[in-house]
TORNU-726786 format. One record per residue (C-alpha): residue number from 1; x, y, z. Coordinates in steps of 0.25 Angstrom, whole numbers. Example, Ala and Ser with C-alpha at 12.3 -4.5 7.8 and 13.67 -1.06 7.14 Angstrom:
BEGIN
1|49|-18|31 $
2|55|-4|29 $
***
This chain:
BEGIN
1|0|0|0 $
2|5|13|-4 $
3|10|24|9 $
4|-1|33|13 $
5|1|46|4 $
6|3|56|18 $
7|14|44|25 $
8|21|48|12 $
9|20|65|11 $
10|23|63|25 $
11|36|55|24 $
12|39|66|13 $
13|38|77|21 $
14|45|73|33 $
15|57|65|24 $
16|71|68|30 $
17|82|71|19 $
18|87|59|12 $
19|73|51|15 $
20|67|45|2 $
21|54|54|6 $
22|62|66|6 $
23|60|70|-11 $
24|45|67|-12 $
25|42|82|-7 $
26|55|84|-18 $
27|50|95|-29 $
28|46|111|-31 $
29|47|117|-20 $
30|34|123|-18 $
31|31|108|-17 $
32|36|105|-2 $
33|31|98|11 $
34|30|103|24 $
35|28|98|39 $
36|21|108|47 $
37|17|104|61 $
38|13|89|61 $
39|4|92|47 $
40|11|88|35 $
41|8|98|23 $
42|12|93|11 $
43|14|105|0 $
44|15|95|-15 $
45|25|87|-8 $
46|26|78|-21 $
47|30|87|-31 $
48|27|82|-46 $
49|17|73|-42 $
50|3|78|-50 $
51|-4|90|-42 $
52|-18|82|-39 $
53|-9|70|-33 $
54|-1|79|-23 $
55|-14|87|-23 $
56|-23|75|-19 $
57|-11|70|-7 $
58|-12|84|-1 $
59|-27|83|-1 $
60|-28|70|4 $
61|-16|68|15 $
62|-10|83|15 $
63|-14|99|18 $
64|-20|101|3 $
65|-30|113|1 $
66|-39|118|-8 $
67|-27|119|-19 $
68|-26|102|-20 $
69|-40|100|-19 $
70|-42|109|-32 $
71|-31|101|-39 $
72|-38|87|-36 $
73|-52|92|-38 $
74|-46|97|-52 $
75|-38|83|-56 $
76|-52|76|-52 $
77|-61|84|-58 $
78|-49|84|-70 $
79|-49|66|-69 $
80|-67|69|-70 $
81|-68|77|-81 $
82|-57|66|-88 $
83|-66|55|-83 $
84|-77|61|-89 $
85|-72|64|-104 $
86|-64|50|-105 $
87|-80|46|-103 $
88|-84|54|-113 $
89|-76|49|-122 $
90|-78|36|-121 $
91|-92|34|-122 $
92|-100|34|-134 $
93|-102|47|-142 $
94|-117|46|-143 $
95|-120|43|-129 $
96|-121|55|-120 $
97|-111|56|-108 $
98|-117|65|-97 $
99|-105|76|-94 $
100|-103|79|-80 $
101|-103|94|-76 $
102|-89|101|-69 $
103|-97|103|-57 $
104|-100|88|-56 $
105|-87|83|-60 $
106|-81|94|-48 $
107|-89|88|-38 $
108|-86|74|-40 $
109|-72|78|-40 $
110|-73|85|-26 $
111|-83|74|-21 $
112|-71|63|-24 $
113|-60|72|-20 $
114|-66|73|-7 $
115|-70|59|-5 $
116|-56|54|-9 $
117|-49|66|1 $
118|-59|62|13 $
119|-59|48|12 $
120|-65|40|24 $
121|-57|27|28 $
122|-64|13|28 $
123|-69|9|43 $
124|-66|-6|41 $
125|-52|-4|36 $
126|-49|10|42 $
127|-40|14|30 $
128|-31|3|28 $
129|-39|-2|17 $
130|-37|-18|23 $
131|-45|-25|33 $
132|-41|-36|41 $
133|-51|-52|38 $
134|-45|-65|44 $
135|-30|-61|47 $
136|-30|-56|31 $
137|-30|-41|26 $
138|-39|-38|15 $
139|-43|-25|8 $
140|-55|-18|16 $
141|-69|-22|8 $
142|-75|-9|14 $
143|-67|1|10 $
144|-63|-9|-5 $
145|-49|-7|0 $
146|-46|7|0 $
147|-46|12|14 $
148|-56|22|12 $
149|-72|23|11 $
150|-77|31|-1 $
151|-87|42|-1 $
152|-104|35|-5 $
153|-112|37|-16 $
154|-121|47|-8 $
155|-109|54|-2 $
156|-101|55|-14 $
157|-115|59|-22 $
158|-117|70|-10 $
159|-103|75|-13 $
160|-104|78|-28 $
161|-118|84|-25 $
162|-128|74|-34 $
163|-137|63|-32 $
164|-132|48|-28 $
165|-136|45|-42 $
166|-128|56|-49 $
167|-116|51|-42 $
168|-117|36|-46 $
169|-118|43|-59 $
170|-107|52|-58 $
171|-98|39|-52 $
172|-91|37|-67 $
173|-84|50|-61 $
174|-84|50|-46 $
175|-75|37|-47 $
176|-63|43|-58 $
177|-62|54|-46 $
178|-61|47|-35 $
179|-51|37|-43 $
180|-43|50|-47 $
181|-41|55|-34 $
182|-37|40|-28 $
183|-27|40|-42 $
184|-21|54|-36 $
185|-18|48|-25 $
186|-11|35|-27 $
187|-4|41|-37 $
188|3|50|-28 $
189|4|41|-17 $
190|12|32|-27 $
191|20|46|-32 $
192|24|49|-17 $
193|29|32|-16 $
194|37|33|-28 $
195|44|45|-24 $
196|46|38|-10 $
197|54|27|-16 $
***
């Protein structure tokens, strides 16, 4: 299993010279990390990595602000519009493909982003995403192996603002999104491994 995105920043940022961990922060030098008190604020520590990857760590594990939720609301609302047009594209001419309005496509991203940023863990597994049967460990069947519970139908649907219906509906795109965002993520936890080695 793959090191928890913060254990890594966190080695990163209180790497003495010399240490392995000591170039991940390595780049521009507006790029920097910093310790202040016993928070750790990580200011695009992983310089070169893609903005929406460093922007979606410092949302998710760091001291982000208004300036990275922009940036990952903009690359899923960017991965939406792509999802629908490849849809577009592939179905048949003559049949009419219903286009979803910006406003729609804006709040499924901001729905998702915020299910994925405030994610609840599992009650029978606590997190670890394994639970213990007869002696054996095997991958939590509440929680399908991912540590974390996701959001309803009816509280995803409250969150973009339509009917439970409309949201089954609109699932086509909810699921790229939320797929988008996990992508961001393991991609730069597997970033932050590679420069570790």
């Amino acid at each position: 299993m793959r090191p928890h995105p913060l254990e890594l920043l966190t080695k990163a940022v209180t790497a003495e010279p010399g240490s392995v961990y000591e170039n991940i922060g390595a780049g521009r030098q507006k790029h920097r990390t910093t310790k202040q008190g016993s928070a750790i604020y990580i200011w695009y520590a992983l310089a070169g990595m893609e903005e929406d990857q460093v922007s979606m760590l410092l949302l998710k594990y760091g001291d982000g602000g208004n300036r990275e939720w922009l940036r990952v609301l903009q690359s899923v609302c960017w991965e939406l519009q792509r999802v629908q047009n490849e849809r577009r594209l592939r179905n048949n001419p003559k049949q009419k493909i219903e286009v979803i309005s910006g406003a729609t496509l804006h709040a499924i991203a901001v729905s998702a982003t915020e299910e994925y940023m405030q994610t609840r863990s599992c009650k029978r597994c606590h997190g670890t995403r394994e639970t213990v049967v007869a002696d054996k460990k095997i991958l939590c069947e509440n929680c399908a192996g991912n540590g974390v519970l996701d959001w309803t139908a009816e509280e995803r649907a409250r969150a973009i603002g339509v009917s439970r219906s409309t949201y089954y509906r609109l699932l086509w795109l909810y699921m790229p999104a939320l797929q988008h965002l996990r992508r961001c993520e393991s991609e730069a936890t597997a970033e932050l491994c590679r420069r570790m080695k």
